[in-house]
N, CA, C and O atoms as CSV, one atom per row, in Angstrom:
chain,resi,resn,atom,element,x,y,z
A,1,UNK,N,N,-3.618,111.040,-81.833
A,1,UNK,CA,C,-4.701,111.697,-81.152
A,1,UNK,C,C,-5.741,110.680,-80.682
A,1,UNK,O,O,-6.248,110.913,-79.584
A,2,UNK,N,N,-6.209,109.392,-81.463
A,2,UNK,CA,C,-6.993,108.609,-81.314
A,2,UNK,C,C,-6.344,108.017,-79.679
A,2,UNK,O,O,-6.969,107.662,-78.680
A,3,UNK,N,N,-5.217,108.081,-79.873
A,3,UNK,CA,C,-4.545,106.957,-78.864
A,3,UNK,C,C,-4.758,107.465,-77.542
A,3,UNK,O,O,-4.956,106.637,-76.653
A,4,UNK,N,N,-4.747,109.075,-77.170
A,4,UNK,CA,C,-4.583,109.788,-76.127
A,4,UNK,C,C,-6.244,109.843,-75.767
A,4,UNK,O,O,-6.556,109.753,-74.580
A,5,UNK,N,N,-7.235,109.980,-76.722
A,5,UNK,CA,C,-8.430,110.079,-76.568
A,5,UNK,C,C,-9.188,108.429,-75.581
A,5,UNK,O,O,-10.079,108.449,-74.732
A,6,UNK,N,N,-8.457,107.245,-76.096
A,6,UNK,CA,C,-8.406,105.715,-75.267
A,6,UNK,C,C,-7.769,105.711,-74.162
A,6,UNK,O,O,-7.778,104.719,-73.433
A,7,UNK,N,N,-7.260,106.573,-73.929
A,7,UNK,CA,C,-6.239,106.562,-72.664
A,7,UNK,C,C,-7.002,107.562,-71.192
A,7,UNK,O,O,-6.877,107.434,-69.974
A,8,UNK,N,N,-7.706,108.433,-71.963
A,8,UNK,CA,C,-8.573,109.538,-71.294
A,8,UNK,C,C,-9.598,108.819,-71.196
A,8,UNK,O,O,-9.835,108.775,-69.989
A,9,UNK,N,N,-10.435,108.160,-71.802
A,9,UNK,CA,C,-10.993,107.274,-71.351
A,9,UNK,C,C,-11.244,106.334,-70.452
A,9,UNK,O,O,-12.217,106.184,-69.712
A,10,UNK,N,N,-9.949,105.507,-70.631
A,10,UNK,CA,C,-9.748,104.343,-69.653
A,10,UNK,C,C,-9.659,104.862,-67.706
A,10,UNK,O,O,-10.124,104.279,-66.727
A,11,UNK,N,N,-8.856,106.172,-67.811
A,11,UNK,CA,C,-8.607,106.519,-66.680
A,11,UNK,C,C,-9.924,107.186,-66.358
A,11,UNK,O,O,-10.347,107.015,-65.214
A,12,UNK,N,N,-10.559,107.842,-67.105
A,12,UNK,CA,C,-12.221,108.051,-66.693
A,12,UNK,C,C,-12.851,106.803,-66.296
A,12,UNK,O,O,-13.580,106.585,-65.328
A,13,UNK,N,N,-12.525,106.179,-67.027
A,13,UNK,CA,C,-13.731,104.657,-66.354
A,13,UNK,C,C,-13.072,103.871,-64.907
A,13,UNK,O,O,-13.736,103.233,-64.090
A,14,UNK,N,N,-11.297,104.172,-64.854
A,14,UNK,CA,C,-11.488,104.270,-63.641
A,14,UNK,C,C,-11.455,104.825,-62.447
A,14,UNK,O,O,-11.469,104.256,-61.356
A,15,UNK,N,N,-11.409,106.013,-62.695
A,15,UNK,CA,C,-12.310,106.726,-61.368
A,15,UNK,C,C,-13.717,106.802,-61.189
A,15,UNK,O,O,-14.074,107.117,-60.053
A,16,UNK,N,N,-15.022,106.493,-62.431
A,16,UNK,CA,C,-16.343,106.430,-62.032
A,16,UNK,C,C,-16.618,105.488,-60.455
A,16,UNK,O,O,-17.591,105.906,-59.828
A,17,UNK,N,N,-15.972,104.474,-59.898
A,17,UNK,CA,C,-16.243,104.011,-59.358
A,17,UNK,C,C,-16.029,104.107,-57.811
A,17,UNK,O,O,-16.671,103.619,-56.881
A,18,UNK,N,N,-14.674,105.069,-57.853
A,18,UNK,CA,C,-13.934,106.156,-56.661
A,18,UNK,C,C,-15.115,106.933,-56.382
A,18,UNK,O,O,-15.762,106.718,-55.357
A,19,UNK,N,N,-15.513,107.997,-57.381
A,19,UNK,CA,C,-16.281,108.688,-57.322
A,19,UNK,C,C,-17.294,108.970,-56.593
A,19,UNK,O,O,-17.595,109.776,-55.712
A,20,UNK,N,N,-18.051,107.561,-57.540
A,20,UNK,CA,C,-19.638,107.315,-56.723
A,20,UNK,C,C,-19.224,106.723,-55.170
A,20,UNK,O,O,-19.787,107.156,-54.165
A,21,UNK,N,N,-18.533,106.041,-55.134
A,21,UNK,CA,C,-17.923,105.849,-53.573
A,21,UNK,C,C,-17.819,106.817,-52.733
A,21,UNK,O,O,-18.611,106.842,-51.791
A,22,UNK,N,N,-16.834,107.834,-52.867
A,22,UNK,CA,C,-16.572,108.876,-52.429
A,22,UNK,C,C,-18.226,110.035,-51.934
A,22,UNK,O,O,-18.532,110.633,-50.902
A,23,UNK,N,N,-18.958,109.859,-53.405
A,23,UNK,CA,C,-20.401,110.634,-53.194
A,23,UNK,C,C,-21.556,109.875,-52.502
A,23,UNK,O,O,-22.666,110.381,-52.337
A,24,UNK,N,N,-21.223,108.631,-52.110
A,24,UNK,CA,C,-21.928,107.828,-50.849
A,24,UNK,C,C,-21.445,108.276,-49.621
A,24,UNK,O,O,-22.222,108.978,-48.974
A,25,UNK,N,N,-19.936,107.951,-48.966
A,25,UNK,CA,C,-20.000,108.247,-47.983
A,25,UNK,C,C,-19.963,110.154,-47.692
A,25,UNK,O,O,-19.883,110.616,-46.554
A,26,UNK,N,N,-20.009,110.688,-48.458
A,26,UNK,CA,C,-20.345,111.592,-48.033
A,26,UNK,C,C,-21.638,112.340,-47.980
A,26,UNK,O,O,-21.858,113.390,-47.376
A,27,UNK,N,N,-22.650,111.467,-48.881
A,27,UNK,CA,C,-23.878,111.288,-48.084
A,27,UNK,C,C,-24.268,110.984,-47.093
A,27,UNK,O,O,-25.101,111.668,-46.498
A,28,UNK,N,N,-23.759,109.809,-46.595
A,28,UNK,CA,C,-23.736,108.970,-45.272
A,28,UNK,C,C,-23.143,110.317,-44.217
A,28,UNK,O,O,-23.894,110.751,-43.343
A,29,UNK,N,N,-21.980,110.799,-44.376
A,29,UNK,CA,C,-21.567,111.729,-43.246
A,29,UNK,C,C,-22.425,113.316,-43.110
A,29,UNK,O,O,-22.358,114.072,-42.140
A,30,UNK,N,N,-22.887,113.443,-43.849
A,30,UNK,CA,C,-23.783,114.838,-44.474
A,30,UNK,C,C,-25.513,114.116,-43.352
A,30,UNK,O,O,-26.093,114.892,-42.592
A,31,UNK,N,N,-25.898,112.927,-43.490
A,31,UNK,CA,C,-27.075,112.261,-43.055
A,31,UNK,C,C,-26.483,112.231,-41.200
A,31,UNK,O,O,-27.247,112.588,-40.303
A,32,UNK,N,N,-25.185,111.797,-40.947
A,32,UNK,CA,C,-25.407,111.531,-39.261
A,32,UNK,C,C,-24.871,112.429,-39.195
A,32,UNK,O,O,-24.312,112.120,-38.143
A,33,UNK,N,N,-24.241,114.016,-39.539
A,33,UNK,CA,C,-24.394,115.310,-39.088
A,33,UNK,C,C,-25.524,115.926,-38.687
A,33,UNK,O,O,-25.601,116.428,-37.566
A,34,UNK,N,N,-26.546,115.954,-39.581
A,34,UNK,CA,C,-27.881,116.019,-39.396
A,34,UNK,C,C,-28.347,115.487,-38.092
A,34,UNK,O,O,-28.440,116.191,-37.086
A,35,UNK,N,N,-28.558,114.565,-38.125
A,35,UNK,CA,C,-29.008,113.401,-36.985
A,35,UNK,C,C,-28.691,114.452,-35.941
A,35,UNK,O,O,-29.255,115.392,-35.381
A,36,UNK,N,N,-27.652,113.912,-35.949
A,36,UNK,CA,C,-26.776,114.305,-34.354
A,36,UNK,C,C,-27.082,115.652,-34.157
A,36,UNK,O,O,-27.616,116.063,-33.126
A,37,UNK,N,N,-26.758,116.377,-35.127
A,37,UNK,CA,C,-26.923,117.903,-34.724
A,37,UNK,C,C,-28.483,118.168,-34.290
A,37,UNK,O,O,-28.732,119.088,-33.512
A,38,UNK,N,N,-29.410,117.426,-34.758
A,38,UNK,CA,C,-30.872,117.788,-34.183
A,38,UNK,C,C,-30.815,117.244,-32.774
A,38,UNK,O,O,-31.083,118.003,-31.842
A,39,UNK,N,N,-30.430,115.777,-32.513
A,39,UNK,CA,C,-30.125,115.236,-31.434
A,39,UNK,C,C,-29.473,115.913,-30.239
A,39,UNK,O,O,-29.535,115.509,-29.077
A,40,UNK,N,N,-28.673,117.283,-30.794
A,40,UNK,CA,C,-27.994,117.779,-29.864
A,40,UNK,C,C,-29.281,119.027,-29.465
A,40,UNK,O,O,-29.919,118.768,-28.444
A,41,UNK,N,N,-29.505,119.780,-29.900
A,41,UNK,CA,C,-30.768,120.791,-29.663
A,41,UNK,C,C,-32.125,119.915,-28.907
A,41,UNK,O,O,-32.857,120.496,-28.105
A,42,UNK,N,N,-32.340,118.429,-29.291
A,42,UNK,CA,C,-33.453,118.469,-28.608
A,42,UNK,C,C,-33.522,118.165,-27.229
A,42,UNK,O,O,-34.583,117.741,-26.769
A,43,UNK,N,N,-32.319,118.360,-26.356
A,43,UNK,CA,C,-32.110,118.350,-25.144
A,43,UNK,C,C,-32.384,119.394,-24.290
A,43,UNK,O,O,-32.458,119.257,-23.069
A,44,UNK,N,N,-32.573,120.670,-25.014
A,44,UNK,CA,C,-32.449,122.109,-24.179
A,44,UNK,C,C,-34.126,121.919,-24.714
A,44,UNK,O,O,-34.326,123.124,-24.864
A,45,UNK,N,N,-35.058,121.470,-24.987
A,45,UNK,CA,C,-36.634,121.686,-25.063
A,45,UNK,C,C,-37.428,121.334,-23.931
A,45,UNK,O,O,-37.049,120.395,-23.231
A,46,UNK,N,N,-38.146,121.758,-23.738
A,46,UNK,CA,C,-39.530,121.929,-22.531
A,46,UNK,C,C,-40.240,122.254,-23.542
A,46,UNK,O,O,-40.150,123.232,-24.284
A,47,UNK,N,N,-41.363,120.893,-23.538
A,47,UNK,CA,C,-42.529,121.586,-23.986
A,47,UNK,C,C,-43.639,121.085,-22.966
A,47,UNK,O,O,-43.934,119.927,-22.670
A,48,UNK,N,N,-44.168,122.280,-22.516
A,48,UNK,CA,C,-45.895,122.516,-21.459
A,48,UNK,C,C,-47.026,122.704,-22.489
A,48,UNK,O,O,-48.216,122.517,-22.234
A,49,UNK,N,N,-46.732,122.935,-23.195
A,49,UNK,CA,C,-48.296,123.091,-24.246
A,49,UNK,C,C,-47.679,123.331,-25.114
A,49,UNK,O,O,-46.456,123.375,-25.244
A,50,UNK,N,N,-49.060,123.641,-26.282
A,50,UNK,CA,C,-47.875,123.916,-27.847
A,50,UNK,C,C,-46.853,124.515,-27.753
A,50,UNK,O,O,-45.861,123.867,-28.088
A,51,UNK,N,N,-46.628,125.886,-27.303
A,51,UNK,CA,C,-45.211,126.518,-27.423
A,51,UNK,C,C,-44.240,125.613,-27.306
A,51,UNK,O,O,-44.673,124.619,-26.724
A,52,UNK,N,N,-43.288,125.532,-27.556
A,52,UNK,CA,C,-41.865,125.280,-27.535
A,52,UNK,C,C,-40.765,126.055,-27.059
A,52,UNK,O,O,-40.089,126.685,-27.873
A,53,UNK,N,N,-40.460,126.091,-25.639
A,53,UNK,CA,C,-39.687,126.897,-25.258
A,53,UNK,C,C,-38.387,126.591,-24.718
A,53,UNK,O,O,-38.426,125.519,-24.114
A,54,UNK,N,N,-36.896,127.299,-24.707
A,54,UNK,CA,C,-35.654,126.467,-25.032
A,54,UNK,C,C,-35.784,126.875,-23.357
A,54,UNK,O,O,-36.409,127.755,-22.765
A,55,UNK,N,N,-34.779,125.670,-22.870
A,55,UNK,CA,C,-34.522,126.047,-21.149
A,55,UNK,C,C,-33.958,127.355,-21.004
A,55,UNK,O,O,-34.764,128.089,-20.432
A,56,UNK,N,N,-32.912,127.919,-21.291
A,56,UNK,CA,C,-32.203,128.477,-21.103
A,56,UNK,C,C,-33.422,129.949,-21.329
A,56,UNK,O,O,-33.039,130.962,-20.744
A,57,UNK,N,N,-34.610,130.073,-22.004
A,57,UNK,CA,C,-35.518,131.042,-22.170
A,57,UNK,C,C,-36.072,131.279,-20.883
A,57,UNK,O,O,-36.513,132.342,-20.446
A,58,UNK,N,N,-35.978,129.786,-20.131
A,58,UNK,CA,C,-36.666,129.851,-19.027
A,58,UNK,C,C,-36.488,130.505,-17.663
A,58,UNK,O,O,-37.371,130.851,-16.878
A,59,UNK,N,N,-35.324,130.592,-17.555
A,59,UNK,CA,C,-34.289,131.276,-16.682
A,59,UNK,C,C,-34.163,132.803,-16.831
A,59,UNK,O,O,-33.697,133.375,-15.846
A,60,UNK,N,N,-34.521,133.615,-17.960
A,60,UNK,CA,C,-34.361,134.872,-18.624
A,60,UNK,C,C,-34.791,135.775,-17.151
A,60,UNK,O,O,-35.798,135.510,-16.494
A,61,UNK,N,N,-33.799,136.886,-16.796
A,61,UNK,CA,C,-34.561,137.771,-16.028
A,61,UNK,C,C,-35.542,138.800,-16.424
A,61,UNK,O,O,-35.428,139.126,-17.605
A,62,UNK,N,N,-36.572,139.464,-15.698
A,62,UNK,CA,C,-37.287,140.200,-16.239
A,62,UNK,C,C,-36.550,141.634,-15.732
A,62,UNK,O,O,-36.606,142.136,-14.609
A,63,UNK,N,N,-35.745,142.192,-17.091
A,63,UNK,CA,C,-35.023,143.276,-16.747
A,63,UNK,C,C,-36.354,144.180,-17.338
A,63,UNK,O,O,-37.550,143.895,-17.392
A,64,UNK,N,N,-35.632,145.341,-17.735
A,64,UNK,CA,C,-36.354,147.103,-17.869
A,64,UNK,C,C,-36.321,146.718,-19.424
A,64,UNK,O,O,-37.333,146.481,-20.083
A,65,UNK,N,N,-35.159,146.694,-19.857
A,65,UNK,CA,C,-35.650,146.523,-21.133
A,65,UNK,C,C,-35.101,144.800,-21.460
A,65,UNK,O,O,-34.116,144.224,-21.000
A,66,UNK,N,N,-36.319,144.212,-22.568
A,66,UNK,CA,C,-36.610,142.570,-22.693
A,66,UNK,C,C,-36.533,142.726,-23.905
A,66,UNK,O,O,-37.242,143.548,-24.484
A,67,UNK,N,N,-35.376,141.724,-24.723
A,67,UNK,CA,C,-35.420,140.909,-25.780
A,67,UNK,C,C,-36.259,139.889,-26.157
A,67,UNK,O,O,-35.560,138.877,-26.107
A,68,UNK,N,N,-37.547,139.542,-26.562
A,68,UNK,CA,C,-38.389,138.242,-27.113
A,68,UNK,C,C,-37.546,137.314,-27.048
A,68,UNK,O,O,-36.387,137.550,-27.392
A,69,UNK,N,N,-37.955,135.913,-26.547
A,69,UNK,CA,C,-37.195,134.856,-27.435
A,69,UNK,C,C,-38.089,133.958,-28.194
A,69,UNK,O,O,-39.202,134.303,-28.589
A,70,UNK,N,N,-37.472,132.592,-28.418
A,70,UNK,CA,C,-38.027,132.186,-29.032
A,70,UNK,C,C,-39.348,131.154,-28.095
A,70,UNK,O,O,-39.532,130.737,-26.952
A,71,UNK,N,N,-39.964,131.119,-29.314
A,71,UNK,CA,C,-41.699,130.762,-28.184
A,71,UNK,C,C,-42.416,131.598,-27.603
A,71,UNK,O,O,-43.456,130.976,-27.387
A,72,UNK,N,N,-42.542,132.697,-27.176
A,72,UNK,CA,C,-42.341,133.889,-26.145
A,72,UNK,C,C,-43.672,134.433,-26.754
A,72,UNK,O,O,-43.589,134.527,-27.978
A,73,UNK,N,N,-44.902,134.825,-26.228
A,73,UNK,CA,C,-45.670,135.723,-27.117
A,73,UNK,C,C,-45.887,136.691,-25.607
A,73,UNK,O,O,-45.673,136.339,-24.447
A,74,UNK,N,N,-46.483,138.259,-26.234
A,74,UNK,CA,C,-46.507,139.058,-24.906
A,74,UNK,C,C,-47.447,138.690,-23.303
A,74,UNK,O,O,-47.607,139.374,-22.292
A,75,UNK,N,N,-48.015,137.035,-23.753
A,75,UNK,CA,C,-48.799,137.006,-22.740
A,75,UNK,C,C,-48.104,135.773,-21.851
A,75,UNK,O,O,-48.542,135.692,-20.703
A,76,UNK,N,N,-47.443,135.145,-22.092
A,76,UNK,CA,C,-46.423,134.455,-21.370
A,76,UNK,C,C,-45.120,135.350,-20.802
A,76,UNK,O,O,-44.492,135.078,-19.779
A,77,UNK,N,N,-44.910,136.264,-21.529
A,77,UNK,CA,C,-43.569,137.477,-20.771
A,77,UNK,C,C,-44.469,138.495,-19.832
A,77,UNK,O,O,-43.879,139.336,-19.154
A,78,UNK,N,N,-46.036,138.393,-19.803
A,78,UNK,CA,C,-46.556,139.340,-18.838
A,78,UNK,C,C,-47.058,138.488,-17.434
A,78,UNK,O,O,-47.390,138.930,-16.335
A,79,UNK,N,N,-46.996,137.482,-17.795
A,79,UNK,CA,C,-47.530,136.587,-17.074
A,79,UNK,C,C,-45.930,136.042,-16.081
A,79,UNK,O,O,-46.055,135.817,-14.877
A,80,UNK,N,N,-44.837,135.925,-16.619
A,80,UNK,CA,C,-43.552,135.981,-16.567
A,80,UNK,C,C,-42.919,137.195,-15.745
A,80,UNK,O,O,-42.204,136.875,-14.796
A,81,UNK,N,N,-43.112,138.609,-16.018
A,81,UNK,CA,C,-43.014,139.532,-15.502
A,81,UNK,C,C,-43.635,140.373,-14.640
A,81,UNK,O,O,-43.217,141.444,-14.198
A,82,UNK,N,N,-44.840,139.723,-14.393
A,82,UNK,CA,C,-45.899,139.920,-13.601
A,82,UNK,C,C,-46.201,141.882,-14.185
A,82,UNK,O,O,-46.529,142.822,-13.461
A,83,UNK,N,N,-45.962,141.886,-15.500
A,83,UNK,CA,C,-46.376,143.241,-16.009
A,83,UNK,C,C,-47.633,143.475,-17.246
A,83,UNK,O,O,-47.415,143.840,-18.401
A,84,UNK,N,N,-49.094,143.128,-16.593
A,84,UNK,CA,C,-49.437,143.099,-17.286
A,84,UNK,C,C,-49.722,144.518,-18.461
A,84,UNK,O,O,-50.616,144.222,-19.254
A,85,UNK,N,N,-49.303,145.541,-18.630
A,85,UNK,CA,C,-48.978,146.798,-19.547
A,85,UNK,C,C,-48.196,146.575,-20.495
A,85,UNK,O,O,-47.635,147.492,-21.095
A,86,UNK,N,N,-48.044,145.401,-20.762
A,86,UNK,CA,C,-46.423,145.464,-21.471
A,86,UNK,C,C,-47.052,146.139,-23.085
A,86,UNK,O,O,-46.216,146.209,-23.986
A,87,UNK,N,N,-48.182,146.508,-23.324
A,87,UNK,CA,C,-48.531,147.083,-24.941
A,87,UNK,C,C,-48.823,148.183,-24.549
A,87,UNK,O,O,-48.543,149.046,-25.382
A,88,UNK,N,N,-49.348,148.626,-23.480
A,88,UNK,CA,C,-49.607,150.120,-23.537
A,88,UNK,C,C,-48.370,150.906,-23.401
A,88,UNK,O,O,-48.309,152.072,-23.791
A,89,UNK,N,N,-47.105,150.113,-22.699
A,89,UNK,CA,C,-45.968,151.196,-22.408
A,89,UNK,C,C,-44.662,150.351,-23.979
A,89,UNK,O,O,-43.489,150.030,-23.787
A,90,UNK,N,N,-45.196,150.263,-24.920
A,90,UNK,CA,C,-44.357,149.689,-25.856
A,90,UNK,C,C,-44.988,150.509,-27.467
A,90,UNK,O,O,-45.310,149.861,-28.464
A,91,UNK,N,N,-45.023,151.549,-27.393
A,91,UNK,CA,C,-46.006,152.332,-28.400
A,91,UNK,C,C,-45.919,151.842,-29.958
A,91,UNK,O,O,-46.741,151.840,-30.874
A,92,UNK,N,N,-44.211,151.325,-29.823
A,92,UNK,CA,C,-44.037,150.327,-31.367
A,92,UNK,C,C,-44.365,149.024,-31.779
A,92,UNK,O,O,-43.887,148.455,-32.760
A,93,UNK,N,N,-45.539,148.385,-30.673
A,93,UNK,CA,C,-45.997,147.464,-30.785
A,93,UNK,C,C,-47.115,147.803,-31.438
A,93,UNK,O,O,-47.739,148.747,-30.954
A,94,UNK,N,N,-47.583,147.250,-32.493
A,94,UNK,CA,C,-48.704,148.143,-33.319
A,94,UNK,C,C,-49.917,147.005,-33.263
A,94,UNK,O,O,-51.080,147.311,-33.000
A,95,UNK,N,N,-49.466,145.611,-33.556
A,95,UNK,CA,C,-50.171,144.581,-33.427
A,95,UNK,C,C,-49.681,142.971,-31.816
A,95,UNK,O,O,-48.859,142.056,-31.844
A,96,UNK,N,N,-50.356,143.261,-31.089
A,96,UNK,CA,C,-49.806,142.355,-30.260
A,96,UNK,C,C,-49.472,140.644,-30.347
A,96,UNK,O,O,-48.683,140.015,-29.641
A,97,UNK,N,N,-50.691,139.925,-31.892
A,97,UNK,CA,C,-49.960,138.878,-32.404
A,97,UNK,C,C,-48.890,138.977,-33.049
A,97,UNK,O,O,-48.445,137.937,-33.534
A,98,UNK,N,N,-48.316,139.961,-33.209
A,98,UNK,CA,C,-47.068,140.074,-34.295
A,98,UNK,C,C,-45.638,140.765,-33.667
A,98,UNK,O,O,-44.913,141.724,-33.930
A,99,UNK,N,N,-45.710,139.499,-32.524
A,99,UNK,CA,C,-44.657,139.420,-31.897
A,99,UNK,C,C,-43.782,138.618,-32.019
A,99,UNK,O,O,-44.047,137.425,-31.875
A,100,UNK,N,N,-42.106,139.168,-32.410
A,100,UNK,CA,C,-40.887,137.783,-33.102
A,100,UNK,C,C,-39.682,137.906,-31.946
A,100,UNK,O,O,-39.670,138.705,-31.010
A,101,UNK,N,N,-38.750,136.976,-32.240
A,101,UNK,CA,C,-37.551,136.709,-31.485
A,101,UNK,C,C,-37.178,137.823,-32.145
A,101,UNK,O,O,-37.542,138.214,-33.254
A,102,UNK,N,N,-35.972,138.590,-30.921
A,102,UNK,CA,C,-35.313,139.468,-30.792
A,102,UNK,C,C,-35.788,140.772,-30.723
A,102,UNK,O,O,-34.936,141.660,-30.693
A,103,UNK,N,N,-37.569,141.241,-30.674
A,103,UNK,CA,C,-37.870,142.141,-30.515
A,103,UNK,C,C,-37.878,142.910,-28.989
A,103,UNK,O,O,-38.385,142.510,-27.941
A,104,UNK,N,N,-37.358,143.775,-29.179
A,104,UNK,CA,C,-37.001,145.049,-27.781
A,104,UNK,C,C,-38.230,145.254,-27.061
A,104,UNK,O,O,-38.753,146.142,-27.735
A,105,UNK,N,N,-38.687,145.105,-26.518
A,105,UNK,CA,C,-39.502,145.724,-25.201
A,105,UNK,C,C,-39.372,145.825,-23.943
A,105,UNK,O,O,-39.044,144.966,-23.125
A,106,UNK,N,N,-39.738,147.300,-23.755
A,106,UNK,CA,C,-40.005,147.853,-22.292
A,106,UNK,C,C,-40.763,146.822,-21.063
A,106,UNK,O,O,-41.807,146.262,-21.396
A,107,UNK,N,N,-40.333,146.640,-19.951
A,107,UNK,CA,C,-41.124,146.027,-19.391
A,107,UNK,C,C,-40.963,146.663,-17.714
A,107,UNK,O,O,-39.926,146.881,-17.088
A,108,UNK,N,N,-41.880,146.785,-17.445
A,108,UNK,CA,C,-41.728,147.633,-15.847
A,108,UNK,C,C,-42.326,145.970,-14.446
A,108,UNK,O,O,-43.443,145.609,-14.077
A,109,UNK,N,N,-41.117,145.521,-14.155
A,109,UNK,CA,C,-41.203,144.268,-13.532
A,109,UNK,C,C,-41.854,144.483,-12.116
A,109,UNK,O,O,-41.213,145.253,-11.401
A,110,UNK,N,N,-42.995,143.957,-11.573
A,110,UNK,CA,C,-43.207,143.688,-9.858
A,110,UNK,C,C,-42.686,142.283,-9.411
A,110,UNK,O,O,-43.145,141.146,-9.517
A,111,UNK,N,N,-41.332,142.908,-8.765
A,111,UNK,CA,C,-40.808,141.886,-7.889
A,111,UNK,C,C,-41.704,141.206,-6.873
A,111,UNK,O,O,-41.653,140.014,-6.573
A,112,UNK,N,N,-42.639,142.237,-6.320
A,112,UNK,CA,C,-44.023,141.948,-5.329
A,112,UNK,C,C,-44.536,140.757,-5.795
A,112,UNK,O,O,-44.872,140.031,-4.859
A,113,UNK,N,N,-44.754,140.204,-7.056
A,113,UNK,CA,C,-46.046,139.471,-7.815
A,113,UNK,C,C,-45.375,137.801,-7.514
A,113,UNK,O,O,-45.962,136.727,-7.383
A,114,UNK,N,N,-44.121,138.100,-7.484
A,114,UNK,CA,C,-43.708,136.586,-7.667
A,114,UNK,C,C,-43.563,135.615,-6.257
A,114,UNK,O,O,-43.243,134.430,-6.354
């Protein structure tokens, strides 16, 4: 039993060194996933003032009914839609700072304005 217990050993001491190897580079690959993957998003950004708004937000049509995106508060989508009502005809808007991505609103668009 002693003998098998030196033997379990030995082969433990040598993989400690596989190991920690192994748990470097996959730190290292876990670190330039990261990287890159932010690197890849910060190409679609426009920023005009604080907001942060993705290009592809920028392009959005002003249909009847409007999904929020991100950056988006109701005075850039009225200003956007040339609708300035967008709280009086949205009755589930209860607070107009407490506007998030993916929220539904009504919007009645003047093609005239643009």
């Amino acid at each position: 039993m002693a003998k098998f217990s030196s033997v379990a050993k030995s082969i433990i001491k040598s993989c400690l060194p596989i190991a920690d190897a192994s748990s470097w580079y996959c730190a290292l690959a876990l670190l330039g996933i990261i990287l890159l993957g932010g690197a890849a998003n910060s190409d679609d950004v426009i920023s005009g003032s604080d907001d942060v708004i993705s290009g592809s937000d920028l392009r959005r049509p002003c249909d009847e009914i409007y999904v929020v995106g991100i950056g988006e508060t109701l005075h850039t989508i009225s200003d956007k839609c040339a609708d300035p009502f967008i709280v009086e005809r949205n009755p589930h808007i209860h607070d107009p700072d407490d506007v998030f991505p993916g929220l539904v609103i009504k919007i009645t668009p003047n093609p005239t304005a643009h």
